[in-house]
C-alpha positions as CSV (number, residue, x, y, z in Angstrom):
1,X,14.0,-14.2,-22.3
2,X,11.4,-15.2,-19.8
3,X,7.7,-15.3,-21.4
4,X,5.4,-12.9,-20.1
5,X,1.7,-13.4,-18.9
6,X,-1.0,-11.7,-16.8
7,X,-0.5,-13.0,-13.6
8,X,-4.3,-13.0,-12.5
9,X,-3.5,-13.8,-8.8
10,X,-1.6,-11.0,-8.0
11,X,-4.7,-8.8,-9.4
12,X,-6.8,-11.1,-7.1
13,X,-4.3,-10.2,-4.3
14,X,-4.7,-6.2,-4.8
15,X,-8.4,-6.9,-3.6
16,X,-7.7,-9.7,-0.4
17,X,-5.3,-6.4,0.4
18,X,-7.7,-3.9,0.1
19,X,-10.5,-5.7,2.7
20,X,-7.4,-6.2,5.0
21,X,-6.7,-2.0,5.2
22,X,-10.9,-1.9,5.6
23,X,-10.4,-4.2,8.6
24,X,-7.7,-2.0,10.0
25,X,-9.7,1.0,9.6
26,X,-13.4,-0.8,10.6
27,X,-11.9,-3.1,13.6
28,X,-15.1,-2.3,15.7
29,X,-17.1,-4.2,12.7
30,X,-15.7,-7.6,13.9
31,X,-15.8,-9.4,17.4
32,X,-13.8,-7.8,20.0
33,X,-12.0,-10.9,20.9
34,X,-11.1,-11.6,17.2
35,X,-10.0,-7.9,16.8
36,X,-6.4,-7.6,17.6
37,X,-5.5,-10.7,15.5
38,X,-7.4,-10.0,12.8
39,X,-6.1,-6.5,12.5
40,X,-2.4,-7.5,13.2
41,X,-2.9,-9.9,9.9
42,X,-4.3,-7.4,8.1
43,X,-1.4,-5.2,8.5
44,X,0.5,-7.4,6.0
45,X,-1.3,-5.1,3.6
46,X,0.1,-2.0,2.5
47,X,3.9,-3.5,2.4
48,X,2.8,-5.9,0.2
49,X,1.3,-2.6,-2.1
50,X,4.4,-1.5,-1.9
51,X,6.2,-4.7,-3.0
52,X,3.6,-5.1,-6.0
53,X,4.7,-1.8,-7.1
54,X,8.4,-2.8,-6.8
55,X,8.0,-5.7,-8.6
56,X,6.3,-4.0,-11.8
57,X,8.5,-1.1,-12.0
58,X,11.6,-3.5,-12.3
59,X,12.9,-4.2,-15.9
60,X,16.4,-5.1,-16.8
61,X,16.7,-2.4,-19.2
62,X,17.0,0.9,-17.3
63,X,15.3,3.3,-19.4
64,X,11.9,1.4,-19.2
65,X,12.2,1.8,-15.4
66,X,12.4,5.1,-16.2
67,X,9.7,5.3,-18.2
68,X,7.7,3.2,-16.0
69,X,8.9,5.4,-13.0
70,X,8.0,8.7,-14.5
71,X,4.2,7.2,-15.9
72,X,3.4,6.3,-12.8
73,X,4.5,9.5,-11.5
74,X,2.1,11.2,-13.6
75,X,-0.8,9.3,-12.8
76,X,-0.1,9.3,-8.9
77,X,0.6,13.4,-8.3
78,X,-2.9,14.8,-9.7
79,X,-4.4,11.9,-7.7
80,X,-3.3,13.1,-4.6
81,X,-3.6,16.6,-5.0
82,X,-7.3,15.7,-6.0
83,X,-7.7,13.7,-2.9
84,X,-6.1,16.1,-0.4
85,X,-8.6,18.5,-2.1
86,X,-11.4,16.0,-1.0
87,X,-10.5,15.2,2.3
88,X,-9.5,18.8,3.4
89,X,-12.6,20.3,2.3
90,X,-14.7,17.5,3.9
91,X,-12.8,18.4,6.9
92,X,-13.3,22.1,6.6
93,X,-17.0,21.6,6.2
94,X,-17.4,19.1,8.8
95,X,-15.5,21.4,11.1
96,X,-18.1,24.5,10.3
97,X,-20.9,21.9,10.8
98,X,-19.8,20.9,14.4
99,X,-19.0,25.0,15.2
100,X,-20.1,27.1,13.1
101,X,-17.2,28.4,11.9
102,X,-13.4,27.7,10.5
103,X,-11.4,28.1,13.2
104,X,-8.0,29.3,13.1
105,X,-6.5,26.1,15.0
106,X,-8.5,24.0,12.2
107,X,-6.8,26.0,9.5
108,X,-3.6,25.4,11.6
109,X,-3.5,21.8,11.4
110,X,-3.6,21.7,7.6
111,X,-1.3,24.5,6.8
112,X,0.5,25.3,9.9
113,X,4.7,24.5,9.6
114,X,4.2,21.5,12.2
115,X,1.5,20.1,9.5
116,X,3.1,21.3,6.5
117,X,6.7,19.7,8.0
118,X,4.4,16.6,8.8
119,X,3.1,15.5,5.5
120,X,6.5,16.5,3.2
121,X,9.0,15.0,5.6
122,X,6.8,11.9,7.5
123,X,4.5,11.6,4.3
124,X,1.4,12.1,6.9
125,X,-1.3,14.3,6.7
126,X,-4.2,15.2,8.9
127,X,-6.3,12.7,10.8
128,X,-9.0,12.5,8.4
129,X,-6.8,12.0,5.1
130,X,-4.1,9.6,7.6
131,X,-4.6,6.9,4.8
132,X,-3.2,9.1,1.8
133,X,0.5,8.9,4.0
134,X,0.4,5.6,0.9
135,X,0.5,8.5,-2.0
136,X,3.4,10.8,-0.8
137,X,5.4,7.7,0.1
138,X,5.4,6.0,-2.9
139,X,6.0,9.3,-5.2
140,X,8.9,9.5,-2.7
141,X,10.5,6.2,-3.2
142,X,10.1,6.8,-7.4
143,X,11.6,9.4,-7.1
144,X,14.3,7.9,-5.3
145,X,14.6,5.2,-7.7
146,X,14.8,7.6,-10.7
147,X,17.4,9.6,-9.3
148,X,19.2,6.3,-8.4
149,X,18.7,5.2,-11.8
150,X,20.0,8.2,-13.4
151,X,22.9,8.7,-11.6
152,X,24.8,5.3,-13.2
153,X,26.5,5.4,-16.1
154,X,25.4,2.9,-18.4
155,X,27.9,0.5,-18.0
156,X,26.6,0.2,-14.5
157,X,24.1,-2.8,-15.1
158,X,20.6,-2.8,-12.5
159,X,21.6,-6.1,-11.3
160,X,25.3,-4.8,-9.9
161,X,23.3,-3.3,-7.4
162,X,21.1,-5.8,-6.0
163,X,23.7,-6.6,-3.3
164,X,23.2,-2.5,-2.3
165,X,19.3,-2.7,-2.2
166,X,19.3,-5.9,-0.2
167,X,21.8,-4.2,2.4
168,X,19.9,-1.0,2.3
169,X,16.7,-2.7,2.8
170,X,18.0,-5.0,5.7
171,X,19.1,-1.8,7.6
172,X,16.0,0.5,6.9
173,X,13.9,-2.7,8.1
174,X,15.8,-3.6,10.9
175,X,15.5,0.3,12.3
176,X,11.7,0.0,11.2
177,X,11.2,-3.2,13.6
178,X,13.3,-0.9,16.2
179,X,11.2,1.7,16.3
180,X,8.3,-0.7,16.2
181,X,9.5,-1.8,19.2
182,X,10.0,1.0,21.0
183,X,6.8,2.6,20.2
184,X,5.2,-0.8,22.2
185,X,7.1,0.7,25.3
186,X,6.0,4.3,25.2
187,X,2.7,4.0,24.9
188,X,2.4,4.3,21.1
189,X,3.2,8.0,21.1
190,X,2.6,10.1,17.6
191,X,6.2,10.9,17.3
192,X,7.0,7.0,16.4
193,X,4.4,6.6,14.3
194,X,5.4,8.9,11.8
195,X,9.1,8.1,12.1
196,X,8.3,4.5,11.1
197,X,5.5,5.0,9.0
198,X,7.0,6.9,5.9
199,X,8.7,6.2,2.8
200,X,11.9,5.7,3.9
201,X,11.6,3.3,6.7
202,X,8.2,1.7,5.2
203,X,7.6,2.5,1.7
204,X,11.7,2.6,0.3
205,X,12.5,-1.3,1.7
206,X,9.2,-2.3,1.3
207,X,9.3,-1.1,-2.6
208,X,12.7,-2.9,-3.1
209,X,11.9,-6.1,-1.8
210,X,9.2,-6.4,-4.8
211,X,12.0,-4.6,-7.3
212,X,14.5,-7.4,-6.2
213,X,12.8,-10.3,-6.5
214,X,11.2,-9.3,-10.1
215,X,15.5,-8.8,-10.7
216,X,16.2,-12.6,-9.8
217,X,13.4,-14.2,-11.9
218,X,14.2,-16.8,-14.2
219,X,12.9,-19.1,-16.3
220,X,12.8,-22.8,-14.4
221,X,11.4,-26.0,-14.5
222,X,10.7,-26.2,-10.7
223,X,7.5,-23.4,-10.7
224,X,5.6,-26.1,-8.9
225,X,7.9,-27.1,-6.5
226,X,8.4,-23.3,-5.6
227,X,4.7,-22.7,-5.1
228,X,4.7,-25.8,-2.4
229,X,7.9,-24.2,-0.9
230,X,6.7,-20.8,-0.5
231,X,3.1,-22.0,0.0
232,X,4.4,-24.2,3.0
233,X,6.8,-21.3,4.2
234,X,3.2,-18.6,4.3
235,X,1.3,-21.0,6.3
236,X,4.4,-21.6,8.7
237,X,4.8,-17.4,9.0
238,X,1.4,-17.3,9.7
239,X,1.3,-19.7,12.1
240,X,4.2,-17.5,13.5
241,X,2.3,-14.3,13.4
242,X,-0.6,-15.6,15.6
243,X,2.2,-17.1,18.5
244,X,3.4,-13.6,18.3
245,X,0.5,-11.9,18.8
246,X,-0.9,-14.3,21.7
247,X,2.5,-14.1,23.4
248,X,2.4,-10.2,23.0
249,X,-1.2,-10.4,24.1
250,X,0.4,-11.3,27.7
251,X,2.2,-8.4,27.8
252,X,-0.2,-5.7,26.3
253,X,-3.9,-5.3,26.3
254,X,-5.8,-5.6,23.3
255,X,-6.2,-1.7,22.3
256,X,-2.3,-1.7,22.4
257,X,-2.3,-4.6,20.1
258,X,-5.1,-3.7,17.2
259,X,-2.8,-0.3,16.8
260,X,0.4,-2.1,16.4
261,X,1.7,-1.0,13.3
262,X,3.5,-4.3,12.0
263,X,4.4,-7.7,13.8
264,X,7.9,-8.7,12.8
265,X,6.3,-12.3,11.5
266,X,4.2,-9.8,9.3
267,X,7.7,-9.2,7.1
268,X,8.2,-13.1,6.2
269,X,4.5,-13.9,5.7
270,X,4.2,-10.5,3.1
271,X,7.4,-11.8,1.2
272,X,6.2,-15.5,1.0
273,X,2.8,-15.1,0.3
274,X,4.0,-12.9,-2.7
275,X,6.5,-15.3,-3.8
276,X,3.6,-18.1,-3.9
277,X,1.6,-15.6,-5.5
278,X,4.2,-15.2,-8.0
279,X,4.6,-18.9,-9.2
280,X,1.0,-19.4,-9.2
281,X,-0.1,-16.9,-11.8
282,X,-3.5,-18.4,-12.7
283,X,-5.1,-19.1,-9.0
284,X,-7.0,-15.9,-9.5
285,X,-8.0,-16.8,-12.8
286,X,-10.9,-19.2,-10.9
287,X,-13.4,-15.8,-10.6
288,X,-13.8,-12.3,-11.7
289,X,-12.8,-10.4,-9.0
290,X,-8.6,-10.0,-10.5
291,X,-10.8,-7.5,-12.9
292,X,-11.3,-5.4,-10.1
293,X,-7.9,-5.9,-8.6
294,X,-6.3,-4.8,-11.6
295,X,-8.4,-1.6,-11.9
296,X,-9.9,-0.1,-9.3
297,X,-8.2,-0.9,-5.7
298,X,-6.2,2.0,-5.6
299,X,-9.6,3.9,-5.9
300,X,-11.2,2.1,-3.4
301,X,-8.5,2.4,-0.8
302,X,-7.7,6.3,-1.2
303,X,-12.4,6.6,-1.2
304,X,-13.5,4.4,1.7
305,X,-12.2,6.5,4.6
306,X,-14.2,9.5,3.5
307,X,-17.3,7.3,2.1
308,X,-17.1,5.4,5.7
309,X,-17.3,9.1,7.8
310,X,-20.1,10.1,4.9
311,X,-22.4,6.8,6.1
312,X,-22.0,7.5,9.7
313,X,-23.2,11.5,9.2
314,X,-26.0,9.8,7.8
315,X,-26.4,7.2,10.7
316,X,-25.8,4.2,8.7
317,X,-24.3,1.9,11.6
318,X,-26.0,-1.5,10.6
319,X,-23.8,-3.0,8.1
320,X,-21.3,-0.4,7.8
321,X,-18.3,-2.4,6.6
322,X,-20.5,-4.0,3.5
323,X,-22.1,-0.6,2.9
324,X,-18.5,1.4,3.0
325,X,-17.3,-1.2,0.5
326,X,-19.7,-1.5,-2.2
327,X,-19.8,2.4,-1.9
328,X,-16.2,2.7,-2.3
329,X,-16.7,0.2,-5.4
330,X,-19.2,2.1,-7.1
331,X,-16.9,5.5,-6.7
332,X,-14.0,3.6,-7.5
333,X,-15.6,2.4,-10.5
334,X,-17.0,5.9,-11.4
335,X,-14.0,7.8,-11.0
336,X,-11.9,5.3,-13.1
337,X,-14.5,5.0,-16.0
338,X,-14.8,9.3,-16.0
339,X,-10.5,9.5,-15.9
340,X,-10.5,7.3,-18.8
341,X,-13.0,9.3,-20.8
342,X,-10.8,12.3,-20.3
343,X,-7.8,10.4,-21.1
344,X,-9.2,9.5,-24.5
345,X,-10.8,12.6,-24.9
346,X,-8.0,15.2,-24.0
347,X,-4.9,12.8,-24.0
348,X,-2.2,15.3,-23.3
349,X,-4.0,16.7,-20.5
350,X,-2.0,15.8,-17.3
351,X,-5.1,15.5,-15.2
352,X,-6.0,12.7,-17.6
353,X,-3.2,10.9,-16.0
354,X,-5.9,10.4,-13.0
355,X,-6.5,6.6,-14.2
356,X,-5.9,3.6,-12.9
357,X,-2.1,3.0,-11.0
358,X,-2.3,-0.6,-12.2
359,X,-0.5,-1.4,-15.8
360,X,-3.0,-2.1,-18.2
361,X,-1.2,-5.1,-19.1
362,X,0.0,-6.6,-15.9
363,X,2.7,-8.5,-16.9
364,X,4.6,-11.0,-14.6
365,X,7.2,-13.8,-15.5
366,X,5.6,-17.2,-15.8
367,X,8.0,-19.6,-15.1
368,X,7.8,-23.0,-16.8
């Protein structure tokens, strides 16, 4: 059996991820003419989240991935009931700020059918909570896997069905890029952007990639010959990814391009640069910062929209990406430290299940 270690640069990774969604959601922080290809790298993001999370759930006996599954469903449900709480009723109240009242179109668009029907089936909720669409889609896909998971007799090995999750993920991707593409042609309309951006064209193949590759790791003498390959292979995708952007950047003006969901060069740079990530387990080891990867960047994402919109209430504009993220830290850190408490305190309260998404011991194969 492979040995198992912490693999600190993955942990380092979560963070490098988490400034990227900040650029995506702060583009008018950075240089206009830098804007669209710094946001267009940054979308590599969230699929690699999602192919983190793939990767750590996988296990080659199935009834840990169940347990796994179901853990983390526990821990990711009360979190996002407790953020749509937050978001909606900082909406609410900055609604009643601007008008004086709740209107009925604002209680519309958070409980209407067409907003209801939007978050359950495209996984997106209102404007101001658009970045939770991450939570509903990955409950989504666990719940997928469970059910696929369950449904096998025990005979039926996980790896029999790699070559069905690699199909299945080449087809949802290839419709993903599709709609991508179309979207560029119809002027980015909302319909599109929810059709692609969910957990089945997004989250499901996204998810799998990370599930498969954790499948197919071995024990080899060659780790540092893989780490030059897929090294060599990220900085040749990302070479890519820039000659696509400039020759899309002919075609479509720069607002077009700092919206554009996901480059098709940003599919082979997320899966190399994880790869190298993987066979280099102790890059991140150099500083600290893997201690903050591994426990409080899922806080830090689901805080910073609502901690940026509470900075510029108070007219803080100078500064505003720093400021937004050590706010987001501190929170992050807070809410973390307080879930633990209550976990050790009350440890059969579900609420308690509120801490971090991370494993407390993130374990990857080292490969020697």
């Amino acid at each position: 059996m492979p040995e198992k270690a912490r693999n600190y640069t993955i942990d380092t990774l979560r963070i490098v991820l988490c400034l990227m969604v900040f650029c995506i959601h702060m583009p008018e922080e950075f240089p206009e003419n830098i804007r669209p290809y710094l946001v267009g790298l940054a979308r590599i993001a969230v699929p690699m989240f999602f192919m983190i999370s793939g990767y750590f759930i996988y296990d080659e006996t199935p009834d840990v991935v169940v347990t796994r599954i179901k853990k983390q469903l526990k821990r990711l449900i009360p979190l996002l009931i407790f953020m749509l709480i937050l978001y909606y009723s900082w909406f609410f109240l900055h609604q009643y700020s601007l008008f004086g009242k709740i209107r009925q179109s604002d209680i519309q668009s958070v409980f209407g059918t067409q907003a209801l029907l939007s978050f359950f089936v495209y996984n997106r909720p209102i404007n101001s909570a658009d970045l939770l669409w991450y939570l509903p889609a990955y409950i989504y896909v666990l719940l997928i896997y469970l059910a696929f998971i369950k449904i096998r007799t025990e005979e039926y090995r996980i790896k029999s069905s790699n070559s069905g999750l690699i199909i299945m993920t080449i087809i949802l991707m290839t419709v993903f890029i599709l709609v991508s593409e179309i979207t560029t042609f119809n002027n980015y309309k909302d319909f599109f952007l929810m059709f692609r951006r969910n957990f089945l064209f997004f989250g499901l193949p996204f998810f799998t990639v990370g599930y498969v590759i954790k499948s197919y790791m071995r024990k080899t003498n060659k780790q540092k010959k893989l780490a030059w390959i897929f090294g060599i292979l990220t900085i040749i995708s990302l070479g890519l990814l820039f000659a696509e952007m400039h020759l899309r950047s002919m075609f479509v003006n720069a607002q077009d391009m700092a919206i554009k969901e996901l480059y098709i060069m940003c599919i082979p740079l997320a899966i190399f640069l994880f790869l190298f990530c993987i066979y280099t387990p102790n890059i991140g080891k150099i500083s600290k910062i893997y201690l903050i990867g591994s426990k409080y960047t899922l806080y830090i994402y689901c805080y910073h929209v609502i901690i940026k919109d509470l900075l510029l209430e108070c007219e803080v504009y100078h500064y505003l990406f720093i400021s937004v993220l050590l706010s987001s830290f501190f929170v992050a850190f807070l809410h973390y430290h307080i879930a633990k408490a209550i976990s050790k305190k009350f440890p059969k309260l579900w609420i308690s299940t509120m801490e971090s998404l991370t494993f407390k011991k993130n374990n990857v194969i080292i490969i020697k």
